[in-house]
N, C-alpha and C positions, 0 to 999 in steps of 0.2 A: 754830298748833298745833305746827309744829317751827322746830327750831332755827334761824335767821335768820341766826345768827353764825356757823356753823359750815364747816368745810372741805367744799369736793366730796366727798374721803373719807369723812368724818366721815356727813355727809350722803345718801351714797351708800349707806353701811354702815346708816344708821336705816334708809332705804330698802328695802334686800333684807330688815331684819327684820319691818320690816312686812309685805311681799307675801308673807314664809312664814309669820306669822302669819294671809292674807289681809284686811287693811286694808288692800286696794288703794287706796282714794282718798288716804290718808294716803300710801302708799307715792309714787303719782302725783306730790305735791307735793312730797315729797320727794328726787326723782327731779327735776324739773323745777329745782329750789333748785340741785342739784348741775349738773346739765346749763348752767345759768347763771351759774355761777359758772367751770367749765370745759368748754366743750363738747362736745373733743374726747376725752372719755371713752365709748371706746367700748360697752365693759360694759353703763354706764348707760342710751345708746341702746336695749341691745339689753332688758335688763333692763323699760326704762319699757317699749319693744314690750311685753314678755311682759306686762306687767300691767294694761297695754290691750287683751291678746287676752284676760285672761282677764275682763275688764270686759265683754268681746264688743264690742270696738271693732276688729274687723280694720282696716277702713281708715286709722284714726289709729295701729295698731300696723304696720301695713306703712310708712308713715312712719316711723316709728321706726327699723325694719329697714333703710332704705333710707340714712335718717343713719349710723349705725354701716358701711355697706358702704362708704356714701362716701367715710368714713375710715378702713377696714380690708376689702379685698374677701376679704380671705382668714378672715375670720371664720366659722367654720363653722356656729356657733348661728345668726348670723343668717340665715344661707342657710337654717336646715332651718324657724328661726323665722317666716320668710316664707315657705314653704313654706303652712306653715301657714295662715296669714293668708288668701292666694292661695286654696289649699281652701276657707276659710269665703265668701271673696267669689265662688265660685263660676267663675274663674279657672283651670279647670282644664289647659289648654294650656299653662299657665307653670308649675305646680306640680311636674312631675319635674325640670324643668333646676332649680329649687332644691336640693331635694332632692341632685340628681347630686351639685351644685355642693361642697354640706357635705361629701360623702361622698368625691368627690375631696379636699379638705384633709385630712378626718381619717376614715378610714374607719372607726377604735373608734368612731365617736361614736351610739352603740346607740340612740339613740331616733330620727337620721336612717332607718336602717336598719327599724324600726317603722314608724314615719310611710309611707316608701316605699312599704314592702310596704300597709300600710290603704290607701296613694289607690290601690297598683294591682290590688289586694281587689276597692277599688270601680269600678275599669275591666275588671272581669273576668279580671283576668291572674295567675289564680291559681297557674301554675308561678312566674313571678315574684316573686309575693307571697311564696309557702312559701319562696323562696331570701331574700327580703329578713327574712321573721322568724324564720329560720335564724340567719342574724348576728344578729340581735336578741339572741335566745335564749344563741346562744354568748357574747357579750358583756356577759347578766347581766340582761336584761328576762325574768323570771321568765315574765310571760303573754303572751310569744311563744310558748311551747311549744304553748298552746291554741289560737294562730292557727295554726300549723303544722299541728297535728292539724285544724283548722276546715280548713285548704284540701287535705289529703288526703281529709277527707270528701268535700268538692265535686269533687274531682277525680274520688275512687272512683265516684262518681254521674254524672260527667258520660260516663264510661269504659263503665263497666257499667250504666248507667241507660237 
């Protein structure tokens, strides 16, 4: 189905087009093409994860996650990426230190800041949460605003209720 001849780049490149177009299986192969031809592209580690979590393969994208760190720890997608992952496999005790992890290298990086605040939504730590989709928010995730306003509700309830 794809190109056989072509460069990691090259191949790397059909790849993200496909997974925004979502022809993830397409994308997968050709993610995998690339990753064989050179391995040590991080990107595409991180990238193939993403298109296996969104296949709902956490455990094969946490693989993924875990290549890309072992050749870049300072990669911050992949840390918030596995984050992720971790969340879906129900891994919950490892899921903030990712998170942290991302947010220590690049603190802009507004959907780490998201993510945070959802798992600690869903641990009940909702002054935490409203400060993590604060940054969200301030950073340009539009419906942060509505988690923010969502955990002043809960909060007003838990106060005055």
């Amino acid at each position: 189905m794809s190109d056989q001849t072509g460069s990691a780049g090259t191949l790397s490149q059909q790849a993200d087009e496909r997974r925004v177009m979502g022809d993830y299986t397409a994308a997968l192969d050709l993610y995998q093409q690339a990753l064989t031809r050179d391995g040590g592209r991080v990107d595409d580690w991180v990238n193939r994860g993403l298109t296996l979590w969104y296949l709902q393969r956490p455990e094969a994208a946490l693989e993924c996650y875990d290549r890309a760190l072992a050749l870049d720890p300072q990669q911050a997608l992949a840390w918030m990426n596995r984050g992720n992952a971790l969340s879906d496999l129900g891994r919950y005790d490892e899921v903030m230190t990712c998170y942290d992890r991302a947010l220590e290298i690049d603190a802009r990086l507004a959907s780490a800041w998201y993510n945070k605040g959802d798992e600690l939504g869903r641990q009940s730590r909702f002054i935490e949460a409203r400060a993590c989709f604060e940054n969200a928010r301030d950073l340009g995730i539009t419906d942060a605003a509505a988690m923010v306003a969502r955990c002043d509700a809960i909060l007003a309830n838990e106060f005055y209720g």
